[in-house]
N, C-alpha and C positions, 0 to 999 in steps of 0.2 A: 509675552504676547497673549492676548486675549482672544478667542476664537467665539465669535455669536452665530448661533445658528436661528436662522428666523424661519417658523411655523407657518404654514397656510391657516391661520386659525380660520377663515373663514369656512374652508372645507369643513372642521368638525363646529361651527356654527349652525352651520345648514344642516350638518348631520344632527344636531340634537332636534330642528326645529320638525324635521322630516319626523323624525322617531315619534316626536309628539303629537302630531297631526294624525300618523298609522295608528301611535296606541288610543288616541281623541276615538279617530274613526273604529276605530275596531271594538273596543269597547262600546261605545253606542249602537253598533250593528249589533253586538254579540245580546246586548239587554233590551233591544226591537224584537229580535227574534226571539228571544226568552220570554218577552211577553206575549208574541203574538201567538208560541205555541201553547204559553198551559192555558190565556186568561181567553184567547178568539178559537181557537181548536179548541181548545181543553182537555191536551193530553196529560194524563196524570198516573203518567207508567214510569215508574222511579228508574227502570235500569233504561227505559225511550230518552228521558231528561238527562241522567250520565250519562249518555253516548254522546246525547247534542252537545255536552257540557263540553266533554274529551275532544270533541274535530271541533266548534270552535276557536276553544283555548290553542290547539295544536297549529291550527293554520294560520289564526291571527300572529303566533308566534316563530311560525317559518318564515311569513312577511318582514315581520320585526325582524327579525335577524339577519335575514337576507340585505336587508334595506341598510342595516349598522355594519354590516361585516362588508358588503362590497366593495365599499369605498376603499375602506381598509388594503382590502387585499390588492386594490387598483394605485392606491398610494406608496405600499411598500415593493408592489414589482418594478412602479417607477423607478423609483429610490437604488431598489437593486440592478436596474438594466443600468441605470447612470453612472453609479458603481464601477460594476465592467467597464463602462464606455472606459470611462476615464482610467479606470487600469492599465486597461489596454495601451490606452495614448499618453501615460509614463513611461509605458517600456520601452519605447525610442529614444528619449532625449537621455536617460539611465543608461543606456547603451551605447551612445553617442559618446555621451561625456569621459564612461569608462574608455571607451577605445582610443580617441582621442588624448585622454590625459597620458595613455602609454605611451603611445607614440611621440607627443613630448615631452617625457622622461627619458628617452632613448640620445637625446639632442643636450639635453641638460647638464650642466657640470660644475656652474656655482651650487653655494649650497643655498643661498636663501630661494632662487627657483626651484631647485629640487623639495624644500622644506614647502614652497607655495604650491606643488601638484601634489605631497602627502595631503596637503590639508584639504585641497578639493576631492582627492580620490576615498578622504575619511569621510569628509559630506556627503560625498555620493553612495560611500557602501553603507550608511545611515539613513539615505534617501532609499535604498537598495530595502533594507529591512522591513520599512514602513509599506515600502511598494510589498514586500513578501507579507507582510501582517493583514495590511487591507484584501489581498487575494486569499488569505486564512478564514477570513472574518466572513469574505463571500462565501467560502465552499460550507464551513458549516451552518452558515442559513439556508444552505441548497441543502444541507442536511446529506453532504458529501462524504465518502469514507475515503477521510484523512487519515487513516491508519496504516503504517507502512514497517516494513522490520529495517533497522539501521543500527549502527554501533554507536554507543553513548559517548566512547573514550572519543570518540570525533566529533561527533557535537560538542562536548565541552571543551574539545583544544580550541576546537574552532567559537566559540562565545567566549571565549578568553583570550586568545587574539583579538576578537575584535573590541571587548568591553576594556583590553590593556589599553588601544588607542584614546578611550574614552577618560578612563583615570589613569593616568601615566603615572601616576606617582606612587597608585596600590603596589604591590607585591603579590601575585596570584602563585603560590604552589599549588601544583598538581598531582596526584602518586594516582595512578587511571590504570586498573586492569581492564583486558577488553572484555567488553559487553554487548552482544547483541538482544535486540528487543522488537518488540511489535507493539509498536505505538504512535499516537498522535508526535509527529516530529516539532510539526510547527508549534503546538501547544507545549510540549516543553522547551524547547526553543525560549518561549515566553515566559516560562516556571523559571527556566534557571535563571536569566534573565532577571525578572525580580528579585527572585532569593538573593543574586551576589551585589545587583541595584541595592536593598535594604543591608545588606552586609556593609555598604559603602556608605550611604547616608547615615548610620547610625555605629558609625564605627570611633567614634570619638577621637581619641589620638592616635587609635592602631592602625596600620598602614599596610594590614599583613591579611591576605583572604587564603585559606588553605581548601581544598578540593579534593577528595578521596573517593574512586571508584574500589569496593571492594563487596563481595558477595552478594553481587545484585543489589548493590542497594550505592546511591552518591549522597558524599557527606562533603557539606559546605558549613566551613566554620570560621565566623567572624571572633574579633575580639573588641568588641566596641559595648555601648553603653547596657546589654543586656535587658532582661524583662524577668520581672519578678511573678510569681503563679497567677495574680490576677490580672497580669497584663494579658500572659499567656492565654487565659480562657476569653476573651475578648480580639486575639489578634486574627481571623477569620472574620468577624461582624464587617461588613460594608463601612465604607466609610471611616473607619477606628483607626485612629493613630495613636501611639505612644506617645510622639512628642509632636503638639499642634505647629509648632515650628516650622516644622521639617515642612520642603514641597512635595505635592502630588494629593492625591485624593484619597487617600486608605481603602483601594479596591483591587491592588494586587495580591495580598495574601487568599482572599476569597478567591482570586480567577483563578491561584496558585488549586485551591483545595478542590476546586469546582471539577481542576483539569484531571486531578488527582484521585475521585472518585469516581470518574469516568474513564478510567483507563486503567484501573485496579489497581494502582499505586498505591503504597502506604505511605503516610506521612505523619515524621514525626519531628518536632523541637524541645529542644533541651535549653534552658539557658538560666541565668540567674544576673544580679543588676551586679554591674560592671567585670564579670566575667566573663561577655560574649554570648554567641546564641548558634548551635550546633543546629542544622535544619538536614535530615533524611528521608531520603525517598528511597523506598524500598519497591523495587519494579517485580512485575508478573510473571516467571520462567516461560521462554516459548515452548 
């Protein structure tokens, strides 16, 4: 499915015509005044002419900018109040459907009804996600601190539960000593998430994702088509993919590394072609 998003172009239409009208005007005033002080005064005080110089360049360019940047910022608090609205008014029907699908589950006893409320109650903990990702996406454009201390061993049982419902066929080993941390929850959430995403799409015929918490650091290792050292210096770049094949846009490993240098993590990959691809993050001691 295809998702188009259509632009107000007309707003930044008017914005460029405005800009040009302020710099029209302002420069013409700024070379009125420039003439009418040295050639009808005749002032000819070199440090009088760099002051005039300095406050009109400066104000003609508070104008300008004021005039480019408001829109701007009247644009995107829309954007974000609409955001919320609509946040907000998923988290009923999200809520609804879960409680509901319990309740008949409780009544259920063939198995293809029981097999038809797994399937919605997996829609819904997917619709669930999304709903949790776009309320991530809010807090840090509010430039919120998402930063919370939690156990890792639980977040990855729990993204492994839920990415099993997703590829039933993978094999997910775990070996998870506990780990507590002080970090972006929801931005890893979305690391690991990728990392075991690309472990799955590029896993060729292996079937097998292995998972290691040990010394502060989780190591996920696939064993699928690998990357050879110049794939490797390249898989961070926007947009880069290995195999143009594959779906998605090649901009999860960068949100991987973005999230990772922001929250003191190390990261590291190991891999070679059809050997697999060992990915480690080595987290911050509290």
């Amino acid at each position: 499915m295809k998702i188009f998003v259509v632009l107000d172009t007309n707003l930044f239409r008017n914005l460029r015509i405005n800009i040009f009208i302020y710099y029209f005007v302002s420069v013409t005033a700024f070379l009125a005044y420039f003439y009418y002080f040295l050639a009808i005064i005749g002032i000819d005080n070199f440090y009088m002419i760099i002051l005039f110089l300095f406050v009109s360049i400066s104000v003609s360019g508070i104008f300008i900018s004021k005039l480019a940047i408001d829109p701007l910022i009247e644009y995107a608090i829309n954007l974000q109040n609409l955001s919320k609205e609509t946040l907000h008014e998923l988290n009923l029907p999200i809520s609804t459907i879960k409680t509901n699908t319990q309740m008949l589950s409780k009544n259920l006893h063939d198995n293809k009804s029981i097999k038809r409320i797994e399937r919605i109650n997996n829609a819904c903990d997917m619709l669930q996600d999304r709903y949790n990702e776009l309320d991530y996406m809010i807090k840090m454009q509010s430039r919120e601190d998402v930063k919370e201390e939690f156990f890792v061993d639980e977040l990855v049982q729990e993204r492994v539960s839920f990415l099993s419902k997703i590829y039933p066929t993978f094999e997910f080993n775990t070996n998870l000593e506990t780990l507590q941390i002080l970090n972006d929850r929801k931005g890893l959430t979305k690391v690991i998430d990728n990392i075991i995403d690309n472990g799955v799409k590029y896993s060729k015929d292996s079937k097998i994702i292995d998972i290691k918490l040990h010394d502060n650091s989780l190591f996920i290792q696939d064993y699928g088509i690998g990357m050879d050292e110049a794939e490797l210096l390249k898989i961070f770049d926007n947009y880069y993919q290995s195999n143009n094949n594959m779906k998605g846009f090649g901009i999860g490993l960068s949100m991987v590394k973005r999230h990772c240098d922001k929250n003191d993590t190390i990261l590291r990959f190991k891999s070679s072609p059809d050997n697999g691809t060992r990915v480690e993050l080595k987290f911050k001691k509290i």
